[in-house]
C-alpha positions in Angstrom: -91.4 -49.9 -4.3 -89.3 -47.8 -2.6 -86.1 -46.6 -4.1 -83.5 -48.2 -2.2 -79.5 -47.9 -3.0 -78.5 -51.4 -4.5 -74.9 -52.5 -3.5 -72.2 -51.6 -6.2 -70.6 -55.4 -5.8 -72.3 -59.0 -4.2 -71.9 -62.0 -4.4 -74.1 -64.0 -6.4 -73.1 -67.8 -4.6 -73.6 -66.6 -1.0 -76.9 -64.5 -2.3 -78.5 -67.7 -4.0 -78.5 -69.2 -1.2 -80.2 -67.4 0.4 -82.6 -66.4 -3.1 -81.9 -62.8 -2.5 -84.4 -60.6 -4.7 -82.9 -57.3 -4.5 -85.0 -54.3 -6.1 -83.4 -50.6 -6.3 -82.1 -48.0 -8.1 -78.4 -47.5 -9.4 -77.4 -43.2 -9.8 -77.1 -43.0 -13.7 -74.7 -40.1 -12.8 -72.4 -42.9 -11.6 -72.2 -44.6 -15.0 -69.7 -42.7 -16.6 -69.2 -44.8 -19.9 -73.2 -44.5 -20.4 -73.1 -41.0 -20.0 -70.4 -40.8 -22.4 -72.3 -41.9 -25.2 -75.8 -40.2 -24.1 -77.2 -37.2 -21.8 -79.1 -38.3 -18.5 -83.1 -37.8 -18.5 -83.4 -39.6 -15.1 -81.5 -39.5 -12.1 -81.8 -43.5 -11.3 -81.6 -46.8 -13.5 -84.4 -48.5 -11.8 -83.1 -52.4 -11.2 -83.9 -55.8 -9.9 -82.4 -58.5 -9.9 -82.9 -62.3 -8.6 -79.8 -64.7 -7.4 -80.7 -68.5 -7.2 -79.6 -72.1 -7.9 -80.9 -74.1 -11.5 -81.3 -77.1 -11.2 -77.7 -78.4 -12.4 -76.4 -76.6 -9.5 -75.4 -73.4 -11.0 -75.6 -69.8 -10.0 -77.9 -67.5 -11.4 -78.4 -63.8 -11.6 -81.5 -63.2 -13.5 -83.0 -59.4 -14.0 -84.0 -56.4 -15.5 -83.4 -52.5 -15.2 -84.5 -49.6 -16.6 -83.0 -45.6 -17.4 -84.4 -42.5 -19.6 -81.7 -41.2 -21.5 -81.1 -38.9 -24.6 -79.3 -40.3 -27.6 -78.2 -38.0 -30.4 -80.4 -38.8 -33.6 -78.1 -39.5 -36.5 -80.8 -38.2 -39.2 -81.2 -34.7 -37.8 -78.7 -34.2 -35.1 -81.1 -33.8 -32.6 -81.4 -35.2 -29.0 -84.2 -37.6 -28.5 -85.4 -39.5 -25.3 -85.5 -43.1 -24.8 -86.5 -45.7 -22.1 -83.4 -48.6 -22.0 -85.1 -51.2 -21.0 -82.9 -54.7 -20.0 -83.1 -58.0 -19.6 -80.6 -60.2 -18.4 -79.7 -64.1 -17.0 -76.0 -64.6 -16.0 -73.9 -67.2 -14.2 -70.7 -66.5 -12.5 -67.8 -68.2 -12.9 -64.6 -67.9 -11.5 -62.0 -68.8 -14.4 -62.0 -69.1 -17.9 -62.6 -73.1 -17.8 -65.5 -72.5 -15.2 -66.9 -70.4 -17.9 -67.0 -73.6 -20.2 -68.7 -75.7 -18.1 -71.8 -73.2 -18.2 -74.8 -73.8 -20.4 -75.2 -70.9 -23.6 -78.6 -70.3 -22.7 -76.5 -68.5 -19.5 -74.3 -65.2 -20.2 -71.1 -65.8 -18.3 -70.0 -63.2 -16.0 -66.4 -63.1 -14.4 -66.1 -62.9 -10.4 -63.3 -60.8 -8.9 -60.8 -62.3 -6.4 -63.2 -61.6 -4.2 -65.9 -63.8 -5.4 -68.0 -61.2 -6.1 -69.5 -59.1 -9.1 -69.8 -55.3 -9.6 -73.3 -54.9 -9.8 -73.5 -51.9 -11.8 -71.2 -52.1 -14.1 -72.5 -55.2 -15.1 -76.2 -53.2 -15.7 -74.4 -50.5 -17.3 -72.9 -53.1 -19.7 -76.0 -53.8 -20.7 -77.4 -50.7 -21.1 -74.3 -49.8 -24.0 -75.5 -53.2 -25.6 -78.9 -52.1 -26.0 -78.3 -48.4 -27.3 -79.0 -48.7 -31.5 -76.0 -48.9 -33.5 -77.9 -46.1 -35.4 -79.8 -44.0 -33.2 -83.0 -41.8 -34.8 -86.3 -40.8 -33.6 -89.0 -42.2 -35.0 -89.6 -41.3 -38.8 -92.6 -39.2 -38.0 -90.7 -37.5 -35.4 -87.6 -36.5 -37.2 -87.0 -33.3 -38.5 -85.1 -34.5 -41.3 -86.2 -36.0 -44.1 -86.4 -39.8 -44.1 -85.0 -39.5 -47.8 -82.9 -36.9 -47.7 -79.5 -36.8 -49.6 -76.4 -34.6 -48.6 -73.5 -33.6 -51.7 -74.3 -33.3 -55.2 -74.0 -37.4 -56.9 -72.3 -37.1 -60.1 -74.1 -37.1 -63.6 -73.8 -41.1 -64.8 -71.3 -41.0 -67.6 -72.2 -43.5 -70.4 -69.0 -45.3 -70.1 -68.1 -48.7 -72.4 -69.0 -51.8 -71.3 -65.4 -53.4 -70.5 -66.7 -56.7 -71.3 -67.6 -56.0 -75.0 -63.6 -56.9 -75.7 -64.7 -60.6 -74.8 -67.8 -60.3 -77.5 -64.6 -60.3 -80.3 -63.8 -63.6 -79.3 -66.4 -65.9 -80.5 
């Protein structure tokens, strides 16, 4: 495959017509709100992507991309590397009541007043969706202990039961 420059926006009516397939790469150096949150490992996300028409009539973007980045293990501190890897199946719509009228099993995806969609921000998007809410190497590959505790916890005081008042009552 060679590594061909995707275009930034398209638009996904006029390219399921035609069932454009595009395959290329995106500069992860471009992605500035990725970058904010990890280091680059790779200088391309690797992308592709498939427009066409369901059978309800409805426009689909369907696709998967791919980026090696470093993510800051919150364990030990450390940088680690990691493949994000992406799956995704969209369907444009132009308003929010378009958007109603599209099936769950579609994400919804707004068009600008162009008709068209940015391209990679909307694989970038999904890249920040599919970074761990924690992120840590694997347990065999941390430095830190998987158990480890940080602070001195406090002695456990033999304090009265505040519910032994209620014993009185019977």
């Amino acid at each position: 495959m060679q590594n061909l420059k995707l275009p930034i926006t398209i638009s996904p009516s006029r390219s399921a017509q035609r069932r454009l397939v595009c395959e290329g790469i995106f500069s992860v150096s471009d992605m500035t709100r990725l970058l904010a949150v990890s280091e680059m490992r790779s200088e391309y996300a690797q992308v592709s992507v498939k427009f066409d028409v369901d059978e309800r009539g409805l426009t689909v973007m369907s696709g998967t991309a791919s980026a090696l980045v470093a993510l800051t293990c919150q364990r030990c501190n450390e940088l680690f590397e990691t493949e994000l890897k992406v799956d995704f199946i969209f369907s444009p719509a132009k308003n929010e009541e378009a958007a109603e009228n599209i099936p769950s099993y579609y994400d919804v995806i707004e068009l600008n007043e162009d008709g068209e969609v940015n391209l990679r921000e909307l694989v970038e998007e999904e890249f920040l969706l599919s970074i761990p809410l924690i992120p840590r190497h694997d347990i065999e590959d941390c430095s830190a202990d998987a158990d480890s505790v940080w602070g001195e916890l406090p002695e456990e005081l033999d304090k009265p039961n505040p519910f032994d008042v209620l014993k009185q009552f019977k």
